[in-house]
Each structure stands twice: as structure tokens, then as C-alpha cells.
Legacy VTK file of the C-alpha trace (Angstrom):
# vtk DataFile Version 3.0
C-alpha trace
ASCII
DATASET POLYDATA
POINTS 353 float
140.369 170.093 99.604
138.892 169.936 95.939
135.718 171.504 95.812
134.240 168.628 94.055
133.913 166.941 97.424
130.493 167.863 99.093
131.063 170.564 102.080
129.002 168.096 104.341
131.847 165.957 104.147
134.398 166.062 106.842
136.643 162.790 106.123
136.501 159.391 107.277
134.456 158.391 109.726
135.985 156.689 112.915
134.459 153.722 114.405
133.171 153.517 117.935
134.949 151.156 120.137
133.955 149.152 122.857
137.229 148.664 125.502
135.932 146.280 128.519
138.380 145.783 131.291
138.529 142.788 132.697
138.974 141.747 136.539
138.130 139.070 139.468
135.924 141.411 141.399
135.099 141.496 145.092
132.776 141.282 147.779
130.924 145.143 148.340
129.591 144.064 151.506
130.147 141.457 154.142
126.997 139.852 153.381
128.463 139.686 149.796
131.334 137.656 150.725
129.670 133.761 150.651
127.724 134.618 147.062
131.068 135.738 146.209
132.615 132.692 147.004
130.203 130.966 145.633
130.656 132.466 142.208
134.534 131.912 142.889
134.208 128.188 143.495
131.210 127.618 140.993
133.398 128.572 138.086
134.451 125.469 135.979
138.137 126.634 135.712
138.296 127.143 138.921
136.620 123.538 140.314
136.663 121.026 137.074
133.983 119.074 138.516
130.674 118.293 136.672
127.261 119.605 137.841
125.731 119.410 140.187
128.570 118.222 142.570
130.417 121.601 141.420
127.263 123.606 142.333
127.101 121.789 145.757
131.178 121.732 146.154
130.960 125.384 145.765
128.090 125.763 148.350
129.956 123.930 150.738
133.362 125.480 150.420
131.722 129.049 150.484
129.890 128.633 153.435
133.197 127.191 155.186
135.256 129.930 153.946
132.803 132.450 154.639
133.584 133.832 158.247
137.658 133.860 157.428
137.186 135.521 154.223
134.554 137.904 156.063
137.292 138.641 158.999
139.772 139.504 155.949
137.457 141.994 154.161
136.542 143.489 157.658
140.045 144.866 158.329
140.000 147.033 155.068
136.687 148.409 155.560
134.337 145.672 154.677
134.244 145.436 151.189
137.000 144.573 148.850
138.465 148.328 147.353
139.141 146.280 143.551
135.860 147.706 141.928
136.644 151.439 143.018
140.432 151.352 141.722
139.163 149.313 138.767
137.140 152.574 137.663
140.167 154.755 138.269
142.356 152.920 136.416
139.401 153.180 133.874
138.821 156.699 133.903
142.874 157.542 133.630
143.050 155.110 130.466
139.787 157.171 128.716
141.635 160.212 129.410
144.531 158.624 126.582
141.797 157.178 124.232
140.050 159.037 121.612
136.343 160.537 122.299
134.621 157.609 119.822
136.540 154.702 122.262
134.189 153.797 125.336
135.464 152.008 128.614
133.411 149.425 130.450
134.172 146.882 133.406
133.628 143.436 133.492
134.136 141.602 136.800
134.051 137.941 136.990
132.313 136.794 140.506
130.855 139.994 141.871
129.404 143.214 140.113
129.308 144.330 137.798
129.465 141.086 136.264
129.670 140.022 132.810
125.347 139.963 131.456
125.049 144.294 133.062
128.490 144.805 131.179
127.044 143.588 127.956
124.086 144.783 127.831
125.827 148.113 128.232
127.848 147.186 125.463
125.133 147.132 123.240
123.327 149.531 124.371
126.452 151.502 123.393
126.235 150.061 119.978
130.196 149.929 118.990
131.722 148.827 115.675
134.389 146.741 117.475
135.088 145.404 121.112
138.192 144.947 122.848
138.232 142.946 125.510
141.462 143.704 128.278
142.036 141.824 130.812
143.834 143.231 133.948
145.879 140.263 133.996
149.233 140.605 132.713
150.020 136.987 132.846
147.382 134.553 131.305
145.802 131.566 133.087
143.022 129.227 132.040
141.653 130.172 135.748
141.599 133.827 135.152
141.790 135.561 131.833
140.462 132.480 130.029
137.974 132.354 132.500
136.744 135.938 131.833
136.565 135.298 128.029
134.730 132.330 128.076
131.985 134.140 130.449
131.606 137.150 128.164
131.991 135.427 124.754
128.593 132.895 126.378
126.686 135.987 127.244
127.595 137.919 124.013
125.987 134.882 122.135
123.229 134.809 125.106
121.660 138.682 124.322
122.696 139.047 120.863
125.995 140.853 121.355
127.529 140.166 117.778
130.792 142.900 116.815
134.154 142.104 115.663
135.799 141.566 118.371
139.516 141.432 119.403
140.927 139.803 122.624
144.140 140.959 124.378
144.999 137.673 126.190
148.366 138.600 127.933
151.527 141.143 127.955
154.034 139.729 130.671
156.420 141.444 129.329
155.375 144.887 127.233
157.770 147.529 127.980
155.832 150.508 129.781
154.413 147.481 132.217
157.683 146.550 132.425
158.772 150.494 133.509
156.005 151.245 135.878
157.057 147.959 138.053
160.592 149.373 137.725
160.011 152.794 138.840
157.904 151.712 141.884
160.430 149.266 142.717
163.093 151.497 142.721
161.351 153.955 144.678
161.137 151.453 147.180
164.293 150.058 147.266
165.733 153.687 147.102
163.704 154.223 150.191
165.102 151.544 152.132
167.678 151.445 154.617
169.307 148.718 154.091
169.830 146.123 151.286
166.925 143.659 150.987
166.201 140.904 148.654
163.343 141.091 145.590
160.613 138.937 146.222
158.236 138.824 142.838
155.300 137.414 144.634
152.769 136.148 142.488
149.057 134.621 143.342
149.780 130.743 143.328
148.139 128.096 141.678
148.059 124.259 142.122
150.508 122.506 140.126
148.545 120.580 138.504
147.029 123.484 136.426
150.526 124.232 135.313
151.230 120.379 134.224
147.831 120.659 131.944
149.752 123.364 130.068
148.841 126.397 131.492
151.462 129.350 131.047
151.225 130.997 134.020
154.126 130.443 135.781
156.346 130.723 132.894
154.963 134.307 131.980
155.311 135.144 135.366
159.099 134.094 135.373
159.133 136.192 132.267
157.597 139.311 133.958
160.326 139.047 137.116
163.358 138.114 135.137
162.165 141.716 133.012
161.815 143.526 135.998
165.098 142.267 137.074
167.130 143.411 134.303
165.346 146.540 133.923
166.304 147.230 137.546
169.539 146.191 137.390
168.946 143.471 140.041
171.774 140.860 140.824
171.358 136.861 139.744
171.211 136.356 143.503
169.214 139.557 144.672
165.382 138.126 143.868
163.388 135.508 143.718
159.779 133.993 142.468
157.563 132.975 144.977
153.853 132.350 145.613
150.770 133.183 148.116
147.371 132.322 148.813
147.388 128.815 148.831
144.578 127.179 149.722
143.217 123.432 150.079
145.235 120.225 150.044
146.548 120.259 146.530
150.375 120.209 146.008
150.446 123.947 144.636
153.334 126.149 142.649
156.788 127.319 144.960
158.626 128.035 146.573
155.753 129.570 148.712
155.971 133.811 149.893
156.322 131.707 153.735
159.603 129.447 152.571
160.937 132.980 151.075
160.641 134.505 153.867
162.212 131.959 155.778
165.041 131.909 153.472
165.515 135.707 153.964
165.827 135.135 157.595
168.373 132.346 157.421
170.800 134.907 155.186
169.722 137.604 157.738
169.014 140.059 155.120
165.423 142.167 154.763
162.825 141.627 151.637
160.981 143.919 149.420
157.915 142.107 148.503
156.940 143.510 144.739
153.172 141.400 143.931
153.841 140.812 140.489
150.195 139.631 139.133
148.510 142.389 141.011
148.047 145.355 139.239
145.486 147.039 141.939
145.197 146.831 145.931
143.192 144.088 147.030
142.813 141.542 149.853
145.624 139.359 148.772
147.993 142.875 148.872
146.221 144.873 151.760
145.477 142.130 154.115
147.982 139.162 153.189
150.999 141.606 152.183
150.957 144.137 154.054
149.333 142.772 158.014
150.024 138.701 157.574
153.464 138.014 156.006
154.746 141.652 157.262
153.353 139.581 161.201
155.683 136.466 159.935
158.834 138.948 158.633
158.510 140.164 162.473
158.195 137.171 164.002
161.531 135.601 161.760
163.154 139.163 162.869
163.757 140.019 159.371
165.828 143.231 159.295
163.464 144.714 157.302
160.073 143.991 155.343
158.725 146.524 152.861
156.121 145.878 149.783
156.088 148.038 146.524
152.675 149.117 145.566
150.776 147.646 142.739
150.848 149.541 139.443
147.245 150.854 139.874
147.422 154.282 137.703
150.984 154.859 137.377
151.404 156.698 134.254
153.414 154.333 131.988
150.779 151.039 132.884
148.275 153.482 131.395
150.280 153.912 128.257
151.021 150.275 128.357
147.386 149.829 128.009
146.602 152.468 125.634
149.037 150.987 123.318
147.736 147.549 123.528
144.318 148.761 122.634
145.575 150.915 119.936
147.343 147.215 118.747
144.501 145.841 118.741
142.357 148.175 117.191
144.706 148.432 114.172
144.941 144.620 113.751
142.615 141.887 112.397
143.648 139.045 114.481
140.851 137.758 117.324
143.414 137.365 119.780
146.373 139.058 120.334
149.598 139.084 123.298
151.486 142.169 123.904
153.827 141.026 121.383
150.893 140.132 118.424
151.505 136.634 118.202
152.341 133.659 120.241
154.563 134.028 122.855
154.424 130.716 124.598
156.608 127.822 124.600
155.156 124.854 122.606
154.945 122.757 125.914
152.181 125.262 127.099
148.788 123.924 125.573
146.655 126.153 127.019
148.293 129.532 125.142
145.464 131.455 123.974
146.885 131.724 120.582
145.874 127.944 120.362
142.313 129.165 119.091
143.400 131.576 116.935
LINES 1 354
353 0 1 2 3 4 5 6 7 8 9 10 11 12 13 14 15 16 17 18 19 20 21 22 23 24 25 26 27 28 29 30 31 32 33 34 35 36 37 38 39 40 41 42 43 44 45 46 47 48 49 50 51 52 53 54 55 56 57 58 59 60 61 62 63 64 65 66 67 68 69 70 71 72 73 74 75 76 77 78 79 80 81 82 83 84 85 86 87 88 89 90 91 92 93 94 95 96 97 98 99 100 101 102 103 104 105 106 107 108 109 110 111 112 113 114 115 116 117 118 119 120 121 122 123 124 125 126 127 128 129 130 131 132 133 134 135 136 137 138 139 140 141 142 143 144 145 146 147 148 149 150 151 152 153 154 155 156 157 158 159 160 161 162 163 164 165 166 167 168 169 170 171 172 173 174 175 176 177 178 179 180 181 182 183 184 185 186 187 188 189 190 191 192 193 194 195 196 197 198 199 200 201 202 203 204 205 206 207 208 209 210 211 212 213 214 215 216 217 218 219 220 221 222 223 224 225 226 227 228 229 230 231 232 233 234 235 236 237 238 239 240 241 242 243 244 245 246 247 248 249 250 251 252 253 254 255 256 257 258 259 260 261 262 263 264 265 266 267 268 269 270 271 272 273 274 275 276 277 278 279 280 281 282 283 284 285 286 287 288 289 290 291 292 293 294 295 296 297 298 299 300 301 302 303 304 305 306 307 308 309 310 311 312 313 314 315 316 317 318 319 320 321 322 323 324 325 326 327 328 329 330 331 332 333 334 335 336 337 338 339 340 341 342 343 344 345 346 347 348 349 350 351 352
């Protein structure tokens, strides 16, 4: 170095960053699952109706759904387990980030919610936020959702730093290679040949006809998977769980699968392809509920790959979205920088670039 330059000087300064992960959140408690609920069921994008007959919808269907949801949460301990793996998967990911990057979780319906996450945000005081949603596949109903709650209560305390949304990355590669390597443990493990399920969390079909991309991102992610693994046309399927209510809502259905499976008499390996962490819809509905129904159709054989969780290659998958991001100017960003969905799908993120 000349010596012209000052010897304070010790070259360019990086800027802080601000990485919040974003997630649904659960109940800590079993008196935490109706306010839960509540919150679920209160959200716009979840119950389109204006106030105050969402507000009293909301009350209603919470208190209904309270003691089923409250029986669920009590067979894994009483509290939903999504906060604790949310803040491994958040200490692994620092552990690949450079010491001026700063992790943070936002959950959308329980804590820590969205108004304690920013304010810790700026108490941090970073140059730039990235906002990450644990959602590989985007939906108006979940990673929308999320960004419309933080971007509100950014504007609400003063929170204003260039900021940089991932919205999805159905198909980035190292995702793509820790579902693989799961998947092929599992199938390796098995002993005898079963058929792929890619079971995703379902929405009404109506959601989809509005434009929503979900479902075709999600046939992106399995058809990835697929190829990756070397899976035949006629070895997997898409299907869907956790329907609830009276709407007509996406299929074929995780049940008509599994019926399916048990009219070809072969076994399934269930693979939850929008889940990246153990919760109620993988502990409770995959592995005691439809693993009771693969019994009682006398499937030969029932087994369900873990979610992704802290596998080594989603963390670099992550890492290198954030490092995208970082190095880019655009406000919202996929895994692949620009739009990847198909005209028809109105509700793309990249339609408010």
C-alpha cells in the first residue's frame, strides 16, 4: 500500500446487513393456540372479507377450531417446535455469513411477530435489509402475506433502509440437492419400491384462479426433484394436505394419493415439499394421521423424508440467495433474479417491481 494513504485506513468499509427470516409461526402453549388462530384467520390474505365481519369470522372460526388444533399440538409436546428449528436454521446460516450480516426472525401469527422483529432491526441499525422468506414457493397467502406485514410496520416505527426482498426459489439448485439427498436416503432405506408423493400444503382453488403461482412453482420444485433423482414419469406424483372448510381446494388430495397407491398395491414415500422445518402439518398429519390411513389401505409400506431443516446445501442455498441479493439493486428478487412466472400468474411478485 502507498504510503500516501493514512495508516488509520484499513480499506472499504462493509455495510451491516439486516437478514430477517421469514415464517408462519406457532402456538408456544396450548393456551396460545385460539390467539393463534385468530391471527391465522384475521389475516386479509388469508379471509378476504372486510372488517369487522373478518375480525368476527376469525373469532368464530378460532374458537371452533380451537380444541382440534389444541389436541394436535398436544401430541408433540404442546407447543408447535417451528420457532425452535427456525433459530437453528438461523444460527447454521450466520455461521456462512460474514460478522457485519445480522439474522433476525419474523413470524407471521405468533411470536416473535413482525413490530419485536423490527424494532430489533433498528435497534441494530443496518445499511440494508433482506427480507427471506422460508417459503420456497410464493403465495399471496404466505410470503406476500409476510411482506405486506413487515413493509406496514417498517413505515409504522420509522424503519426506513434499502431494502431487498427474496420472494421465491422453487427451483435454486442446492434446495434442489438437499431434497435429493434426503430423498434418496430414504428411498435407499426402503425395502421395497414405493411411489414419490411431493406433498405440498393445499390451497383453495380459487386462490390459484386469481393468479397466484403456487401450484405451478410447486410443480416446478417436484418435477426438479424428480429429475435430479432420477425418478420415473410414472414413479411420483403432486398432491395436497390440510384442507380445510367447504371450498373446492387444489388436488389430487395426500388421501386420493394414497388411495391410488393402494389400488396399484405399491408403498409411498411421502417427501412435504413446501415444508422446510418439522411442524404440525409434518409431525402430526404426516407422520401419525395419513401413516393411520396408509395402514388402514394396507399399503405395503409408508415412509416420509424429513424436511430440509439444516441440511448443509439448504444453508448454502440460502447463503447464496442473500449474497444475490446483497450484490443486486433490484427490490425484489426470485432465485433466478428476475421473473420466473408464467404471464397467466398475476400475482408474481415481480409484478411490483
Amino acid at each position: 500500500m502507498s504510503s500516501d494513504w493514512p495508516n488509520w485506513y484499513e480499506g472499504p468499509q462493509l455495510a451491516k446487513c439486516a437478514v430477517v427470516l421469514f415464517n408462519l409461526g406457532g402456538p408456544d402453549s396450548l393456551e396460545a393456540v385460539q390467539p393463534f388462530l385468530f391471527n391465522l384467520f384475521n389475516d386479509p390474505a388469508i379471509i378476504a372479507l372486510p372488517n369487522p365481519f373478518r375480525w368476527l369470522t376469525a373469532k368464530l372460526i378460532a374458537r371452533r377450531r380451537a380444541p382440534i388444533a389444541q389436541e394436535i399440538y398436544r401430541q408433540i409436546g404442546g407447543q408447535s417446535p417451528l420457532l425452535e428449528l427456525t433459530r437453528e436454521q438461523a444460527k447454521a446460516l450466520k455461521t456462512q455469513l460474514d460478522e457485519d450480516t445480522e439474522v433476525f426472525i419474523s413470524m407471521r401469527y405468533w411470536h416473535p411477530m413482525s413490530l419485536s422483529t423490527a424494532k430489533a432491526v433498528q435497534n441494530y441499525d443496518p445499511d440494508e435489509i433482506i427480507l427471506l422468506p422460508l417459503y420456497a414457493q410464493f403465495s399471496t397467502t404466505t410470503t406476500q402475506s409476510s411482506f405486506q406485514d413487515w413493509h406496514k410496520t417498517a413505515r409504522k416505527i420509522g424503519l426506513d433502509k434499502p431494502t431487498t426482498s427474496i420472494c421465491c426459489y422453487p427451483t435454486e439448485p442446492n434446495f434442489i440437492k438437499a431434497q435429493v439427498d434426503l430423498l434418496t436416503q430414504e428411498l435407499t432405506a426402503s425395502e421395497v419400491p414405493t411411489r414419490v408423493l411431493f406433498s405440498a400444503h393445499g390451497l383453495p382453488k380459487k386462490v390459484i384462479e386469481k393468479g397466484d403461482p403456487y401450484q405451478q412453482q410447486i410443480e416446478q420444485t417436484a418435477a426438479a426433484i424428480a429429475a435430479a433423482a432420477d425418478l420415473g414419469d410414472d414413479s411420483w406424483r403432486v398432491c395436497y394436505q390440510s384442507r380445510v372448510g367447504p371450498l373446492e381446494w387444489l388436488a389430487p388430495s395426500l388421501d386420493d394419493e394414497l388411495k391410488r397407491a393402494a389400488e396399484d398395491k405399491i408403498g409411498v414415500t411421502v417427501l412435504p415439499i413446501a415444508f422446510v422445518s418439522e411442524h404440525s402439518e409434518t409431525l402430526v398429519e404426516l407422520d401419525i394421521e395419513y401413516r393411520e390411513i396408509a395402514g388402514e389401505l394396507n399399503l405395503p409400506t409408508y415412509n416420509r423424508v424429513p424436511a430440509v431443516g439444516t441440511h448443509p446445501d439448504f444453508m448454502t442455498c440460502l447463503t447464496d440467495l442473500i449474497n444475490q441479493a446483497s450484490a443486486g439493486q433490484d427490490q425484489i428478487i426470485s432465485d433466478k433474479r428476475l421473473r420466473i412466472c408464467s404471464p397467466d400468474r398475476t400475482c408474481c411478485a415481480q409484478n411490483v417491481r
